[in-house]
RODO-2510 file (C-alpha; in nm, 4 decimals, decimal comma):
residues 306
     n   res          X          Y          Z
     1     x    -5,1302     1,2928    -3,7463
     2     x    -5,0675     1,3944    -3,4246
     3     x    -4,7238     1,5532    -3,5208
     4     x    -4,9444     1,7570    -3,7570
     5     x    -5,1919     1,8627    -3,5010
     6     x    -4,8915     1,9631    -3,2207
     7     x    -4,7654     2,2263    -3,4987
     8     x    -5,1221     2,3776    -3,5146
     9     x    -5,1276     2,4394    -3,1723
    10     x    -4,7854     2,5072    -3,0790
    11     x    -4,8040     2,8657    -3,2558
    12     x    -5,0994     2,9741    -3,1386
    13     x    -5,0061     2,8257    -2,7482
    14     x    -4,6936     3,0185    -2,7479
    15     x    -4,8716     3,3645    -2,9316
    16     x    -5,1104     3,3129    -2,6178
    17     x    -4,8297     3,2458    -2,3626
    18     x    -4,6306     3,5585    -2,4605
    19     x    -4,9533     3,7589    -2,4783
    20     x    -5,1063     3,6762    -2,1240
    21     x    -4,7303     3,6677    -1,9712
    22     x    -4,6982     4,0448    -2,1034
    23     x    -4,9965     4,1339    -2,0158
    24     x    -5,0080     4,0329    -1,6930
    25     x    -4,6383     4,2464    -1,6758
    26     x    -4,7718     4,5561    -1,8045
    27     x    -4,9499     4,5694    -1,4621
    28     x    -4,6992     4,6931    -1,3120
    29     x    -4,6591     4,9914    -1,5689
    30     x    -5,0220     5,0879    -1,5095
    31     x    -4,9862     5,1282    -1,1397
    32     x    -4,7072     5,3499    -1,1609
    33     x    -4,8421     5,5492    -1,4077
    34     x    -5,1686     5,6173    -1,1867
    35     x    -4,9377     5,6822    -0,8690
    36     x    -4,8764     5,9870    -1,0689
    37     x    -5,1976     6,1234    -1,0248
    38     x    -5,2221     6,1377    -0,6458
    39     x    -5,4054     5,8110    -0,5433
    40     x    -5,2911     5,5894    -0,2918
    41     x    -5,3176     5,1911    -0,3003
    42     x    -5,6479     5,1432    -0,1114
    43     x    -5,8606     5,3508    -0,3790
    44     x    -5,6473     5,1664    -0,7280
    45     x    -5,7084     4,8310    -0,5886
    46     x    -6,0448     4,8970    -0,5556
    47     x    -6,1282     5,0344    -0,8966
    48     x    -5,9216     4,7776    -1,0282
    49     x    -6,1073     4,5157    -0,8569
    50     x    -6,4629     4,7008    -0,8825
    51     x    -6,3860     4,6494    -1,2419
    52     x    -6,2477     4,3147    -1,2526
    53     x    -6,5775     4,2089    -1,0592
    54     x    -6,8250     4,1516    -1,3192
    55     x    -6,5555     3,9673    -1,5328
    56     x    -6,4771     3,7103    -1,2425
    57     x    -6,8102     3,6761    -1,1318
    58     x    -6,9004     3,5546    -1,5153
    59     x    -6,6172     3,3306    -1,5121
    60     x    -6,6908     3,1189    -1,1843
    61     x    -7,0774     3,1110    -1,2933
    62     x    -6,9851     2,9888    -1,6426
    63     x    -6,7369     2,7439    -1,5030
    64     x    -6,9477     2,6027    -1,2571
    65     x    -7,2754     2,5315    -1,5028
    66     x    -7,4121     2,2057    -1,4268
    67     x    -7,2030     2,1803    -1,1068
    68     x    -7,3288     2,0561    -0,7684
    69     x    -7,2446     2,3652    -0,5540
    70     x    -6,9548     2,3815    -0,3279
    71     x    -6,9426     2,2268     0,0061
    72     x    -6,8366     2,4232     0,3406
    73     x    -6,4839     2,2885     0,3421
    74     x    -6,4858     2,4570    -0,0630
    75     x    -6,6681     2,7590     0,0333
    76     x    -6,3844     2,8049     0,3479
    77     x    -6,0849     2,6851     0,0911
    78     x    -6,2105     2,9629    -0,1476
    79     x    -6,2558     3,2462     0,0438
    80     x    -5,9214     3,1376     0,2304
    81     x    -5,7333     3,1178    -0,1338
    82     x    -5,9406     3,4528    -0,2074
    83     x    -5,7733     3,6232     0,0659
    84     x    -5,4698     3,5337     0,0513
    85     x    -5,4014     3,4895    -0,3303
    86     x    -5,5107     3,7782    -0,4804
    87     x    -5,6325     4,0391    -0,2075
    88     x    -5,3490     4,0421     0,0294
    89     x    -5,0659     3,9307    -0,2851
    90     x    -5,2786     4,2327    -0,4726
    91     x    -5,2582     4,5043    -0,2187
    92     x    -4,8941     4,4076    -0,0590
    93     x    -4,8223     4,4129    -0,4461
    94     x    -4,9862     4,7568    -0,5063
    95     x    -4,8556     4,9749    -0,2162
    96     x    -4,4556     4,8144    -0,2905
    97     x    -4,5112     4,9630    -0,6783
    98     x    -4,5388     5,3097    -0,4567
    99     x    -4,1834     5,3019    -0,3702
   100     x    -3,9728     5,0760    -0,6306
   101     x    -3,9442     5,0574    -1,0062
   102     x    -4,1885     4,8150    -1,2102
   103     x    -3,9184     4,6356    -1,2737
   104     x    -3,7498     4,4868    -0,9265
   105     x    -4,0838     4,4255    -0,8751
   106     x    -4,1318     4,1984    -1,1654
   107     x    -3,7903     4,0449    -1,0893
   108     x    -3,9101     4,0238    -0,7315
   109     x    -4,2559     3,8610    -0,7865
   110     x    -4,0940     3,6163    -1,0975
   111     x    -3,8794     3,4463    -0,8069
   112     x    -4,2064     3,3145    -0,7275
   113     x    -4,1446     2,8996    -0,8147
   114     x    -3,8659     2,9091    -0,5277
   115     x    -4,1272     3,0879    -0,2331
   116     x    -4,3874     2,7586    -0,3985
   117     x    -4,0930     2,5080    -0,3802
   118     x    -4,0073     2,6923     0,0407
   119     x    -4,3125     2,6382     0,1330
   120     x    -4,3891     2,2948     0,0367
   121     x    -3,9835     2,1910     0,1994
   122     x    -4,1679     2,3652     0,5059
   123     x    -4,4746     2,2618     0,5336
   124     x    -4,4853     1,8747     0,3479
   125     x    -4,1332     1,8030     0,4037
   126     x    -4,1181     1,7647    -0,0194
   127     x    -3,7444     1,6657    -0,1289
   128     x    -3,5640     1,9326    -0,3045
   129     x    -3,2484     1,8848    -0,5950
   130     x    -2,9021     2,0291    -0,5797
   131     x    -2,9540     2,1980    -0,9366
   132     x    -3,2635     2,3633    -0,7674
   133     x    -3,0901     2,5001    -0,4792
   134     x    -2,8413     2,6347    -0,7228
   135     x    -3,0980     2,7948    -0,9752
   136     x    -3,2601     2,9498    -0,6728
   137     x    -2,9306     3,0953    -0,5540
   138     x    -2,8445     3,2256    -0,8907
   139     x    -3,1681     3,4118    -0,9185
   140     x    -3,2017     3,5815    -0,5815
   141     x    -2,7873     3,7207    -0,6851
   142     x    -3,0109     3,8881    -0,9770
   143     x    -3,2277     4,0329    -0,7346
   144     x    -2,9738     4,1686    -0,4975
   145     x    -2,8298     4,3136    -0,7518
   146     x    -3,1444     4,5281    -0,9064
   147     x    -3,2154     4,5783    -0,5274
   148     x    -2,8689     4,7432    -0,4305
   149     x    -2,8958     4,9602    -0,7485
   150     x    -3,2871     5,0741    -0,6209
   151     x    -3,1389     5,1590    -0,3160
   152     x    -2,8641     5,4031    -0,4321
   153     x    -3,1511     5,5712    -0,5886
   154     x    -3,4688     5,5668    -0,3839
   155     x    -3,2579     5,5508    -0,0361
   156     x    -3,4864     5,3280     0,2424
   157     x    -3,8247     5,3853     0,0489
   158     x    -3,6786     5,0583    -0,1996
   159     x    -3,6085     4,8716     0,1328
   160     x    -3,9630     4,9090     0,2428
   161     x    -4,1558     4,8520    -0,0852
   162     x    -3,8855     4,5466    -0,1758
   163     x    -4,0424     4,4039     0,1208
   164     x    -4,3902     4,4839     0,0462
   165     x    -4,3645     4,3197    -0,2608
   166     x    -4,1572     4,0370    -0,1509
   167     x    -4,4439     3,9601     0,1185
   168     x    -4,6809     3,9685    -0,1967
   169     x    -4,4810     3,7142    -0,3782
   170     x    -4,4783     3,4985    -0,0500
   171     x    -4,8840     3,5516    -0,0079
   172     x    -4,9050     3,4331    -0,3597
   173     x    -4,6579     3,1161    -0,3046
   174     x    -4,9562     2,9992    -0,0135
   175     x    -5,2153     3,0818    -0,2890
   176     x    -5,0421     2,8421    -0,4901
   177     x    -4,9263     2,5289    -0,2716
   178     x    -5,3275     2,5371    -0,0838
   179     x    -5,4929     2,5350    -0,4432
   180     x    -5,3452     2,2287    -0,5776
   181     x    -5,5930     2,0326    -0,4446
   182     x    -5,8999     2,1993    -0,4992
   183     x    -5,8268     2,2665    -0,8698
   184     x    -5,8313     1,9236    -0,9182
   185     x    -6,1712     1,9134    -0,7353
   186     x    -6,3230     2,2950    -0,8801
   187     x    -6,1606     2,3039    -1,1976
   188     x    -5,9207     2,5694    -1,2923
   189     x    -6,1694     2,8380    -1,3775
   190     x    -6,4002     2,7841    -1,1341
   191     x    -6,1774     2,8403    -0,8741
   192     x    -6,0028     3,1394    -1,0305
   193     x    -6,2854     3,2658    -1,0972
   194     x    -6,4581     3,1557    -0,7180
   195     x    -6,1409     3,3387    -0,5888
   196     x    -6,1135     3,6263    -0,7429
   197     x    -6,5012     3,7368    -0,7120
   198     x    -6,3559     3,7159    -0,3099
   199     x    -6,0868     3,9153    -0,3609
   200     x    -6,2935     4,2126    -0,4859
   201     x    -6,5317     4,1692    -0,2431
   202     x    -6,2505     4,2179     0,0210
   203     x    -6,1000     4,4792    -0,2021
   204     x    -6,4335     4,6655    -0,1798
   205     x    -6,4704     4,6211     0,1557
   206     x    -6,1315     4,7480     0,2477
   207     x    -6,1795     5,1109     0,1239
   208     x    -6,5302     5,1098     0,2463
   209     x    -6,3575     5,0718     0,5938
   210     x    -6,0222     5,2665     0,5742
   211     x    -6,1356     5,5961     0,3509
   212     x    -6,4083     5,7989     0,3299
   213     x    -6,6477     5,7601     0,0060
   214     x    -6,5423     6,1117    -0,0794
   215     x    -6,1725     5,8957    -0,1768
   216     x    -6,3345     5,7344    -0,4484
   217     x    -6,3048     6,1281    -0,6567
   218     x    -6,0085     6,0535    -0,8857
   219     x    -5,8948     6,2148    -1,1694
   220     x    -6,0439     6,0614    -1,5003
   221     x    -5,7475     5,8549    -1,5979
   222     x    -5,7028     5,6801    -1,2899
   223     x    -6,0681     5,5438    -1,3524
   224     x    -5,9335     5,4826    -1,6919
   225     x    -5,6269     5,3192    -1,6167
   226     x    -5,8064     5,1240    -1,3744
   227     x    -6,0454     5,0107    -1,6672
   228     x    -5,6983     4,9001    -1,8393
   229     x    -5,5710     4,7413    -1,5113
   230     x    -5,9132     4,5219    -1,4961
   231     x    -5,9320     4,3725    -1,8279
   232     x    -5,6277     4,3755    -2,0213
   233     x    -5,3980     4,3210    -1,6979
   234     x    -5,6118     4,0992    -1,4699
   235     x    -5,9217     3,9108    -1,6767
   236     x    -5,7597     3,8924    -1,9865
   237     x    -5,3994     3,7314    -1,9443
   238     x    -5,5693     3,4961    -1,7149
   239     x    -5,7865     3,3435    -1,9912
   240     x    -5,4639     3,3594    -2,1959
   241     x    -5,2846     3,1317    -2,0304
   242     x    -5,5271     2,8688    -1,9124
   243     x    -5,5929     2,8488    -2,3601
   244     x    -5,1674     2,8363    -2,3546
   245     x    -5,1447     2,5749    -2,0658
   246     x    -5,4470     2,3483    -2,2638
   247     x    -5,2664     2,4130    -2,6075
   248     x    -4,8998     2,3413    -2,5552
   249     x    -4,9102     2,2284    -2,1555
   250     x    -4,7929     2,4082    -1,8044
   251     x    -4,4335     2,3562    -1,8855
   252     x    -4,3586     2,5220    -2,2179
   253     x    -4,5872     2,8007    -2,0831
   254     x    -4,4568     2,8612    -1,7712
   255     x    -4,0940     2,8831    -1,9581
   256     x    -4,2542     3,1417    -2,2175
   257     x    -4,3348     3,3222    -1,9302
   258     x    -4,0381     3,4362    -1,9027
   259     x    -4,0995     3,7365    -2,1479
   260     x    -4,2346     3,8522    -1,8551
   261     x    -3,9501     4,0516    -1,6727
   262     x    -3,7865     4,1458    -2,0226
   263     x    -4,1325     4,3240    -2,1334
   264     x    -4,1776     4,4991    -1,7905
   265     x    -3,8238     4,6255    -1,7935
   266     x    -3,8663     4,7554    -2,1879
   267     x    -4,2263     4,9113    -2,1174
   268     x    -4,0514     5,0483    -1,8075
   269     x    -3,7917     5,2167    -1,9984
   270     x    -4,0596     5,3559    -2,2698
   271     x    -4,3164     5,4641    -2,0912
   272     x    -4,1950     5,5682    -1,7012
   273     x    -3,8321     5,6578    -1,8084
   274     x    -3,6411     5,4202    -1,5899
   275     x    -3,3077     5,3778    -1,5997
   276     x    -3,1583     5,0792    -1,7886
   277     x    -2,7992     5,0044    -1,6053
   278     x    -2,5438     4,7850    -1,6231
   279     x    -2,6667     4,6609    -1,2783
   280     x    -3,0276     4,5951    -1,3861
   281     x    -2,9530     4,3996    -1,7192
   282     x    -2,7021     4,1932    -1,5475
   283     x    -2,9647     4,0861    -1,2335
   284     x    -3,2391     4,0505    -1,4944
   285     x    -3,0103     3,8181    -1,6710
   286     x    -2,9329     3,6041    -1,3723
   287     x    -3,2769     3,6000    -1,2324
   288     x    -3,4003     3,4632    -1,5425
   289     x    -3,1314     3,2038    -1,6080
   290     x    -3,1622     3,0722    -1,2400
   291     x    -3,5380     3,0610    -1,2632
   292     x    -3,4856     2,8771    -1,6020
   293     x    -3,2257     2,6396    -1,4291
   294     x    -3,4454     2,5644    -1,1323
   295     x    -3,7502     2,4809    -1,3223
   296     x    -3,6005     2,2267    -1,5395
   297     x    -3,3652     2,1269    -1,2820
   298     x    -3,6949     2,0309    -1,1056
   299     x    -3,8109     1,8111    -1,3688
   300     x    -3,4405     1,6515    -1,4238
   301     x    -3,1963     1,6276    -1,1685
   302     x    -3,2438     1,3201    -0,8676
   303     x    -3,3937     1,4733    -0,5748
   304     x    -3,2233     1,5214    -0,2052
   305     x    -3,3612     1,4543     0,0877
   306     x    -3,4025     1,7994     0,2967
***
């Protein structure tokens, strides 16, 4: 019986998996595509996040029905999360898209797992595995290599948004190794949800203070594309994969994530006209394969002592 119920939810875990992984990559694609109209990265993260408000907002209130209200350790752990999570990993993120393609920054930001598995060796001393160290070091070769083709292209702008968006993967890594705990005490959604409706506060708050309100005149599709960037690309794929993670677990999902890259690469090629070398298939290739062999290695293999 239960056999029978893990094939009805298998299907529709992975459908969601591959949906919210792809549509958290077109992200990427809809920042670049707005660069094109003149605005800078101050003024898209905030109609992305003026947007995304409402939706958040909802979420944390419906998650946290019934709920004693958080305590000030919570309240500090959320806006800290808030901060560093999704405002700073969101506008580091934003103003790298400026200067590389949408896809070394996908391949940058999908090394993610090894910054989460850094920063717990640094901070809690947690053992690592010799297959880890390996799939880590078989995935950053990937990266090099999309890097040193960016570079022979875009000249020291890739150098400076490679780093941007590296420092956005690393923001997101602290997101990540802080929450653990409070997830377990918030809930999932709550937290998200607690988090995010901080990040667009500090989103809002950060144009308020760096531009002039006369900034926020855009041409009609950046508001648009913004729209897009809110729901479909932020909201949306977040609800998808917390219904993946309940239906088929974190695992499987996490490894069906991997559609992610491939999608961003394809939508890159379709939509911005980016070139599709030798060079970028083969670092895609091994950043995928050495993210695949250092998740399961980190599951398998006996751990080492640091």
């Amino acid at each position: 019986m239960n056999n029978v119920a893990n094939r009805k939810t298998l299907l529709p875990g992975l459908m969601l998996a591959t949906g919210g992984a792809m549509a958290f990559s077109a992200k990427a694609i809809i920042v670049k595509l707005a660069y094109r109209y003149g605005v800078d990265a101050v003024t898209l993260i905030m109609y992305r996040m003026l947007f995304a408000l409402p939706i958040f907002a909802a979420m944390a209130w419906w998650a946290g029905r019934g709920k004693s209200p958080l305590s000030l350790k919570d309240a500090l752990g959320v806006a800290w999360l808030g901060f560093t999570g999704y405002y700073l990993a969101s506008f580091l993120d934003f103003a790298g898209l400026a200067y590389i393609s949408a896809s070394l920054e996908r391949l940058i930001l999908y090394l993610n797992p090894t910054l989460v598995m850094l920063l717990s060796l640094v901070l809690y001393r947690r053992r690592t595995t010799l297959r880890q160290v390996v799939g880590m070091a078989i995935s950053y070769c990937g990266v090099v290599l999309v890097f040193a083709q960016e570079i022979s292209v875009q000249g020291q702008e890739a150098v400076w948004g490679t780093l941007l968006v590296f420092l956005s993967a690393v923001s997101y890594a602290v997101y990540l190794v802080y929450s653990g705990e409070m997830v377990r005490r918030l809930g999932s959604l709550r937290l998200v949800g607690l988090a995010s409706t901080v990040a667009c506060l500090l989103c809002l708050l950060h144009f308020v203070v760096l531009r002039p309100m006369s900034a926020a005149v855009v041409a009609p599709e950046v508001i648009w594309l913004s729209l897009l960037n809110a729901t479909l690309c932020t909201a949306v794929p977040v609800l998808m994969v917390m219904m993946a993670i309940e239906r088929i677990g974190a695992s499987l999902t996490a490894q069906t994530g991997m559609v992610g890259p491939l999608s961003t690469i394809l939508m890159g090629v379709l939509i911005l006209g980016e070139p599709f070398t030798a060079w970028v298939a083969a670092g895609t290739v091994l950043v995928i394969a050495g993210i695949f062999v250092f998740t399961r290695a980190g599951r398998q293999a006996p751990a080492l002592d640091s």
